[in-house]
C-alpha positions in Angstrom: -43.3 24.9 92.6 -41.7 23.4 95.6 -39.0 26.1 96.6 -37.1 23.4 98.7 -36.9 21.2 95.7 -35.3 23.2 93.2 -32.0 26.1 93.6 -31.6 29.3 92.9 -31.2 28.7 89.5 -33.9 26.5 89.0 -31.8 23.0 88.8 -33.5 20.1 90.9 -32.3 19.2 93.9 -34.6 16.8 96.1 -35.2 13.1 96.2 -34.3 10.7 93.0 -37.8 9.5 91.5 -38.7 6.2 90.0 -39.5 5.2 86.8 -43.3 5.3 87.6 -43.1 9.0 88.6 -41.3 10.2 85.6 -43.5 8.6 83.4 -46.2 10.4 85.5 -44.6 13.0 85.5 -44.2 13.5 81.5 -47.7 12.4 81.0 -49.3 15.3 83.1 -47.9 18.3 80.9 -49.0 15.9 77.7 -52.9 16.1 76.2 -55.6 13.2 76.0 -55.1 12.7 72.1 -50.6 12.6 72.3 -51.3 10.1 75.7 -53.8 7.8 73.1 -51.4 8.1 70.0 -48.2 7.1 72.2 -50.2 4.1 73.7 -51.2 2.9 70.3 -47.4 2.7 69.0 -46.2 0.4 72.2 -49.5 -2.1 71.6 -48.4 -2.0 67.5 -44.4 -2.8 68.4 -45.2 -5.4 70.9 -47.3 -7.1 68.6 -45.9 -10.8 68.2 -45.0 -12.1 64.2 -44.2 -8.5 63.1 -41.5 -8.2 60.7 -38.4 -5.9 60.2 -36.6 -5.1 57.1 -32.4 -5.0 57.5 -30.9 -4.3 54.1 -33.9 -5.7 52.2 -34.3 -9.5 53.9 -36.3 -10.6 56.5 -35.0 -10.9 60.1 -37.6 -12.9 62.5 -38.0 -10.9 65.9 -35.7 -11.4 68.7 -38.3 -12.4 71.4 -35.6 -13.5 73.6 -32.5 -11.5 75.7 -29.8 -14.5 74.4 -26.1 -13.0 73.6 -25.4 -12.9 70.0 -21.6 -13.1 69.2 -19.8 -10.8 66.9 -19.3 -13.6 64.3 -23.0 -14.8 64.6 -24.2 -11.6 63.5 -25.9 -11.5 59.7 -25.4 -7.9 58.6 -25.7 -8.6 54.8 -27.6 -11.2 52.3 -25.7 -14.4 51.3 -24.7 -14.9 47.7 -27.3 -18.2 47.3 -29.9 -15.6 48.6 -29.1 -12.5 45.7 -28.4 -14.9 42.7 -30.2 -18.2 43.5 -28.9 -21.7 44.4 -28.3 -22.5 40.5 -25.6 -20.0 40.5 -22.2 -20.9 41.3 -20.3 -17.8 42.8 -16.0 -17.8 43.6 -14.9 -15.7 46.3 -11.2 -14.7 46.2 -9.5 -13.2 49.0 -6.4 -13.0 47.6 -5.7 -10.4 44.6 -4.4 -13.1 41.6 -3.9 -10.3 39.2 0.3 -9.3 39.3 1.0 -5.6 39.8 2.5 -4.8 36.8 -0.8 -5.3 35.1 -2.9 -2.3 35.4 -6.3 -2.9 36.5 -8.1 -0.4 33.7 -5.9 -1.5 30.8 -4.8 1.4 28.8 -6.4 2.2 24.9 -4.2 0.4 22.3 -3.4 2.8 19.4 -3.0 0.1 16.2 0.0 1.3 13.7 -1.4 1.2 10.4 1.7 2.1 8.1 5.1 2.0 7.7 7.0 4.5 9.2 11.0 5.2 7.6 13.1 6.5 10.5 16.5 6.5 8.1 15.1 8.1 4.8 16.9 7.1 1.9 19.9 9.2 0.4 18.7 11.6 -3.1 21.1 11.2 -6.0 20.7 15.7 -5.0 20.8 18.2 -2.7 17.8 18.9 -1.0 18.9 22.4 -0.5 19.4 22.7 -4.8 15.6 21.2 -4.8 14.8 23.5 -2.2 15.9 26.2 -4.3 14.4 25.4 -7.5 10.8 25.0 -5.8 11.2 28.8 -5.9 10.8 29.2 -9.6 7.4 28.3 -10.6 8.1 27.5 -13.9 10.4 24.6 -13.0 7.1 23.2 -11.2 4.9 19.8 -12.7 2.2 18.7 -10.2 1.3 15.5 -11.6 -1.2 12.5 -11.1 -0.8 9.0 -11.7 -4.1 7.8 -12.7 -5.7 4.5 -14.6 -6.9 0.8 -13.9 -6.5 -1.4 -11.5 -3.0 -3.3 -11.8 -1.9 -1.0 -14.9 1.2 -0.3 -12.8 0.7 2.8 -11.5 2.7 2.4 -7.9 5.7 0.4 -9.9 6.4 3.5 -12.1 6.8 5.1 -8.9 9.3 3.1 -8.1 11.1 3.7 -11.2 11.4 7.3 -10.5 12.5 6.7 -6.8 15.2 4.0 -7.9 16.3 6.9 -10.2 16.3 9.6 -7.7 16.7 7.8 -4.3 19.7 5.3 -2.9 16.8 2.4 -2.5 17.0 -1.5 -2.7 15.8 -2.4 -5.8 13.5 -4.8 -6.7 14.7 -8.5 -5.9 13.3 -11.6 -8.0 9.5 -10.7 -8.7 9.0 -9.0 -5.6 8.2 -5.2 -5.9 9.7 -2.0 -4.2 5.8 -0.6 -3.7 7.5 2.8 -1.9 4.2 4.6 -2.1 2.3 1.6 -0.4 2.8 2.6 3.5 -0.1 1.1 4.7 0.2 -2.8 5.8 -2.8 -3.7 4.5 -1.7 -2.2 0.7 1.1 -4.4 1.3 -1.1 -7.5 2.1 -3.6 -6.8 -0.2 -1.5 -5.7 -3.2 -3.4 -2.9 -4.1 -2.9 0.6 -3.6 -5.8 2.3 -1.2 -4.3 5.6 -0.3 -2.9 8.6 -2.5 0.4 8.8 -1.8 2.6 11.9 -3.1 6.4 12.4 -3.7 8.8 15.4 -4.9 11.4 14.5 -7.0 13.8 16.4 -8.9 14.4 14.4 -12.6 16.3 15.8 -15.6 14.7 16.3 -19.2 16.7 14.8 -22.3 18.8 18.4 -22.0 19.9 17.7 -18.8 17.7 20.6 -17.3 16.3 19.6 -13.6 12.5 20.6 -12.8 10.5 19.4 -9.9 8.0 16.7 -10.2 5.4 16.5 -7.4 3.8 13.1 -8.5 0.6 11.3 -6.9 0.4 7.9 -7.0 -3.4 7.2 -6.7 -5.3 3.9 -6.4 -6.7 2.1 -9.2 -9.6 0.0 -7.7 -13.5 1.5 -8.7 -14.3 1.4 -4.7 -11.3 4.1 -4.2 -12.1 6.5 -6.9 -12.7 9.4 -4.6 -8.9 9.0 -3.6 -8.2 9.8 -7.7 -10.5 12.4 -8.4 -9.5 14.2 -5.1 -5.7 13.4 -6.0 -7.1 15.3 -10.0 -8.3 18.1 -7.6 -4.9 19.6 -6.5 -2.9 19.0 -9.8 -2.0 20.7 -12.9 -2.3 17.4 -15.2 -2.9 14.0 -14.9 -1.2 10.9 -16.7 -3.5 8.3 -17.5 -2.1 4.9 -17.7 -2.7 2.3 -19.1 -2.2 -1.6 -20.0 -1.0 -2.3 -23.2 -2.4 -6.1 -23.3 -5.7 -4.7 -21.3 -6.4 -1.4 -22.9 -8.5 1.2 -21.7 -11.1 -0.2 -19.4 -13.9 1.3 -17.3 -12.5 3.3 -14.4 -10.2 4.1 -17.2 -13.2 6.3 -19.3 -14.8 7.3 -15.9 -11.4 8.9 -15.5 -10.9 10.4 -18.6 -14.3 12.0 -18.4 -13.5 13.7 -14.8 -10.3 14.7 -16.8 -12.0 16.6 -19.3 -14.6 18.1 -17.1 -12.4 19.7 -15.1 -10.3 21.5 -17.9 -6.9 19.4 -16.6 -4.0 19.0 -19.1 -4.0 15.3 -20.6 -1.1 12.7 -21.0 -0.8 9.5 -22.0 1.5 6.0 -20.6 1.0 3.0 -22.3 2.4 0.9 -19.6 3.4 -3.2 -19.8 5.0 -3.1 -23.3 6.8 -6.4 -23.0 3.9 -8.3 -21.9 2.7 -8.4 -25.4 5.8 -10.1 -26.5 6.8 -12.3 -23.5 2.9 -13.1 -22.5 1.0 -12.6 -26.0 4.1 -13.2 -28.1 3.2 -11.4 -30.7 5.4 -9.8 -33.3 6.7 -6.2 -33.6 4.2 -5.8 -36.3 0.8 -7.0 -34.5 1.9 -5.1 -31.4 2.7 -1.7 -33.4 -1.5 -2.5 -34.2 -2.0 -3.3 -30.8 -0.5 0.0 -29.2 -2.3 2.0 -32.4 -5.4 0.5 -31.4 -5.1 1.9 -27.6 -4.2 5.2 -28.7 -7.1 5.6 -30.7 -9.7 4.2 -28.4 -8.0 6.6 -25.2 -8.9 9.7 -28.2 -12.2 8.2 -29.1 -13.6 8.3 -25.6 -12.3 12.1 -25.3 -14.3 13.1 -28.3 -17.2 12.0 -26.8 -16.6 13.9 -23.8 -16.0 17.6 -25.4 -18.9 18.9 -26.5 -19.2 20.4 -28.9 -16.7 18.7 -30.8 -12.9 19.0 -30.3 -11.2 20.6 -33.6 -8.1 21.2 -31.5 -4.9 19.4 -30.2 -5.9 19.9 -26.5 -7.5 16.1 -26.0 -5.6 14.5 -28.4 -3.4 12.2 -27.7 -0.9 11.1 -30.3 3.2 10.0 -30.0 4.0 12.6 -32.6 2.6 15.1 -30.5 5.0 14.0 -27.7 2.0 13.2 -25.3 2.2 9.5 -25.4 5.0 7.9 -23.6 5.4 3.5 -24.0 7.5 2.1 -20.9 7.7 -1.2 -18.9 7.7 -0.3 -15.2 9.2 -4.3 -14.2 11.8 -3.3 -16.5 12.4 -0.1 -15.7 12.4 1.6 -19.1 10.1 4.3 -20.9 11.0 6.7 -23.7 8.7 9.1 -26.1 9.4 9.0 -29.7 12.3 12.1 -29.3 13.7 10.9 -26.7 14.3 7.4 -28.6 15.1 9.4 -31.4 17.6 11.3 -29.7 19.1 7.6 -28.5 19.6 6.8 -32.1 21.7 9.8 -33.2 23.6 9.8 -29.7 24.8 6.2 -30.2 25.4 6.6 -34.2 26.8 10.1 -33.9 24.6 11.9 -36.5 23.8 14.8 -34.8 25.5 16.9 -36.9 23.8 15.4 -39.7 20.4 14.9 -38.6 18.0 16.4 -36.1 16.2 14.4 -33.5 12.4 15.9 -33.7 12.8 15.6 -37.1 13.6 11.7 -36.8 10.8 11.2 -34.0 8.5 12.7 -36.7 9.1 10.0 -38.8 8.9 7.0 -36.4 5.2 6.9 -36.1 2.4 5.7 -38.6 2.5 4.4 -42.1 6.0 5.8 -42.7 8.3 3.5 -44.3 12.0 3.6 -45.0 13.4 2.3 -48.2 16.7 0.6 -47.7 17.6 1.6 -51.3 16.8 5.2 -51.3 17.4 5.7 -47.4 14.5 7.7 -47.5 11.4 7.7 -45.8 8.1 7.1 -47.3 4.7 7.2 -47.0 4.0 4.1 -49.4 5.4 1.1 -49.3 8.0 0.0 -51.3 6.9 -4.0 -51.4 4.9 -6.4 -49.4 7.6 -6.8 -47.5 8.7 -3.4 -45.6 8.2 -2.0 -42.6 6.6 1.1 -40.5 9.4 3.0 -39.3 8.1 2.0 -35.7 8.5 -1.4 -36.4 11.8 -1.4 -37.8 13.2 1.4 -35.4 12.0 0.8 -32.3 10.3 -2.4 -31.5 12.4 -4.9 -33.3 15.4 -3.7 -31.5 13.2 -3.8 -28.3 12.3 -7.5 -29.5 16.4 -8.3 -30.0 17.3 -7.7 -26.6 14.8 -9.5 -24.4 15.2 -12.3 -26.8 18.8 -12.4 -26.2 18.5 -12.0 -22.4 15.4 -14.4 -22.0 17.0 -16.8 -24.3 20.9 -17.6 -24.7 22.5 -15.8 -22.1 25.6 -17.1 -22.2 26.7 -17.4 -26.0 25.5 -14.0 -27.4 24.6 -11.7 -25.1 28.2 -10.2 -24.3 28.4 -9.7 -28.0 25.0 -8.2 -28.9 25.3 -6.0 -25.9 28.7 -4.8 -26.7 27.5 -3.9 -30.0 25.3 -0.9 -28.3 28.0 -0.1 -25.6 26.9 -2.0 -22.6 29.0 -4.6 -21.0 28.1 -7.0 -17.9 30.7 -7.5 -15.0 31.2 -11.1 -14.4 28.6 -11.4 -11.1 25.9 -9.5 -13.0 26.2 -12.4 -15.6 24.8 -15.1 -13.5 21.9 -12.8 -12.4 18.8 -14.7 -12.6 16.3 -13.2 -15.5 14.3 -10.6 -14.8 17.0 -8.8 -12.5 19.4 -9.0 -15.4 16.9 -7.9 -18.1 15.9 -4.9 -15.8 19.8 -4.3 -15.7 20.6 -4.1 -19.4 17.6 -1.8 -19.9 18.2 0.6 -17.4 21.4 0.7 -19.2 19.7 0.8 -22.9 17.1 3.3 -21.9 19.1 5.4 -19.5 16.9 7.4 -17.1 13.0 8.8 -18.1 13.8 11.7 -19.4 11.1 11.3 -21.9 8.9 11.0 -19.2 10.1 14.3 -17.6 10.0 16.2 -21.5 6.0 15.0 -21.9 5.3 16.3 -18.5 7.2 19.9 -19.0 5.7 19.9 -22.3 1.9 18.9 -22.0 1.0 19.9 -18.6 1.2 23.0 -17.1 3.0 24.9 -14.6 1.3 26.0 -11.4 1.7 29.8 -12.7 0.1 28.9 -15.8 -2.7 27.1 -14.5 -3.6 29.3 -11.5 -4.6 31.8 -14.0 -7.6 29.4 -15.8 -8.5 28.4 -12.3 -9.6 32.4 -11.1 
């Protein structure tokens, strides 16, 4: 090494070399086989027609030293080039969409039901049924069960018109409370099991807490019943009094009996079979006979072996076995009709109500002369004591409010003590029928007395379930 070229620290310091020197230079400290590899890759880049890849499309080789401009420059692929000449492609370069719209829209949640922000007023105190919740005894957890369109959900809304301050009913339209969902609404059917907890009186005025479930009806929901059978005491099986007992209704039945619930039964509809069938009291005393014994032949068949006892036998002497028309608003048991009777003729000192009710059911026949009751007959001409007692009175007063309203109705009604304000007069039909048998009927305390009677207390059946 040249000590004039370099300093003391080694950094050069003589005459600039040319390009041809350097070159020279860098070649002599290289070998024979990295000289012949570096001449190879010049001969291979100055080949002409080779091709270079920018962002995958072809760029032909710039042979010549021309200026591009800035705008000239192709840095990415047209859109005719990525999706073809036969597709037509819209550039926007302003944003069209407004800024209140998000850009990622949020997830819509749908509202299925009905939701009551103002709950209706109880005819109670929620604190007194509060209280009473406390004593087991006062307890009846109940299930609605039967048929499609036997009127499950409007007996529903017979108990909630009697303990709730709701609207009722207006022309042929429905309350439906237990029918949240829209699409029960829609539909008309009941899909969901819908409980409530009402507080309702028993013909001695004594309150007891009825937790009822209102469950569907249709064979595709029959999960919904059997689950609603599941976490009751008892189960009320309703049914049509024109239909009768149909298939879900047996299918029912049979889960009933299998699972060792307490039995009732509600023969629902009574006035269809004299303002739709038009039969007389006597055919439809047959008629609701019939359905009673068919409801008790189909739980025979499911005990095994045979059932010599009361438990799964249904029967209106027994109290079990309540008739009621949930459009009209009205249902009564045989001692609780009974007990009408001797309130509104003042025999109670004279007579005794169960013993009455005893006498209002099968062929049992009172003879006008003797004013006794008999089992036979006294002509062709008599009548059952059902007949006589109950359904021909039934028969009077939806002839006289379907019929002459304004001639006889004021009279016949006064005769049983109720009396029609002037506006409630013009009422059209069925609001004014429902009126004057709310008012007949009273409230469903028969309905309440076949419950507390038939099916039992939570106490009682937590016992048989352990």
């Amino acid at each position: 090494m040249d000590d004039d070229l370099y300093d003391e620290f080694g950094n050069y310091i003589g005459p600039d070399l040319s390009d041809s020197d350097s070159d020279a230079s860098d070649n002599e400290g290289k070998t024979a086989a990295e000289a012949l590899w570096d001449e190879q890759e010049s001969e291979e880049t100055t080949q002409p027609g080779s091709e270079l890849m920018d962002l995958g499309t072809h760029v032909e080789e710039i042979t010549t030293d021309a200026v591009v401009l800035h705008e000239d420059k192709k840095y990415y692929p047209t859109a005719n080039e990525v999706y073809g000449e036969d597709v037509e492609t819209l550039i926007q370069e302003e944003d069209t969409q407004p800024l209140t719209v998000p850009i990622v829209d949020p997830v819509k949640v749908s509202k299925w039901g009905r939701s009551e922000k103002d709950l209706p007023r109880t005819t109670y105190s929620k604190e007194y049924l509060a209280d009473i919740t406390d004593n087991r005894d006062l307890i009846r957890n109940v299930a609605l069960v039967g048929h499609l369109h036997h009127g499950k959900t409007t007996l529903m809304d017979c108990f909630v018109e009697q303990t709730h301050d709701v609207v009722p009913e207006r022309g042929n339209v429905h309350l439906k409370y237990t029918d949240f969902l829209h699409i029960e609404n829609d539909r008309g059917i009941s899909i969901k099991s819908s409980p409530m907890t009402l507080l309702m009186e028993n013909t001695k005025g004594k309150s007891y807490v009825i937790n009822v479930i209102d469950t569907p009806g249709h064979v595709n929901f029959h999960d919904e019943a059997v689950a609603a059978l599941r976490v009751c005491d008892g189960a009320v099986v309703v049914v049509d009094a024109v239909e009768g007992v149909m298939l879900s209704t047996q299918r029912l039945l049979k889960h009933i009996v299998s699972m060792g619930l307490s039995l009732t039964l509600c023969i629902n509809k009574v006035d269809r079979l004299f303002l739709e069938l038009k039969l007389p009291p006597a055919d439809a005393y047959h008629k609701l006979r019939h359905t009673i014994d068919s409801v008790n032949l189909i739980l025979q068949e499911c005990v095994s072996p045979p059932n010599t006892s009361n438990e799964y036998y249904v029967s209106p002497l027994l109290g079990n076995v309540v008739f009621a028309s949930s459009a009209s608003n009205w249902s009564f048991t045989l001692e609780s009709f009974a007990k009408l009777y001797i309130e509104s003729y003042g025999f109670g000192d004279q007579m005794d109500h169960k013993d009455f009710a005893m006498r209002l059911w099968g062929d049992v026949f009172f003879n006008q002369k003797t004013r006794k009751f008999t089992k036979k007959a006294s002509d062709s001409s008599a009548k059952r004591s059902f007949v006589e007692f109950v359904l021909e009175p039934i028969y009077k007063i939806y002839s006289q409010v379907v019929g002459d309203v304004d001639s006889t109705l004021v009279a016949t009604l006064k005769d049983v003590g109720i009396y029609l304000k002037k506006d409630e007069r013009v009422l059209n039909v069925r609001p004014l029928l429902k009126l004057v048998c709310e008012r007949f009927f009273g409230p469903h305390s028969g309905f309440v007395d076949m419950c507390v009677q038939h099916i039992q207390s939570p106490a009682q059946h937590a016992k048989e379930l352990v």
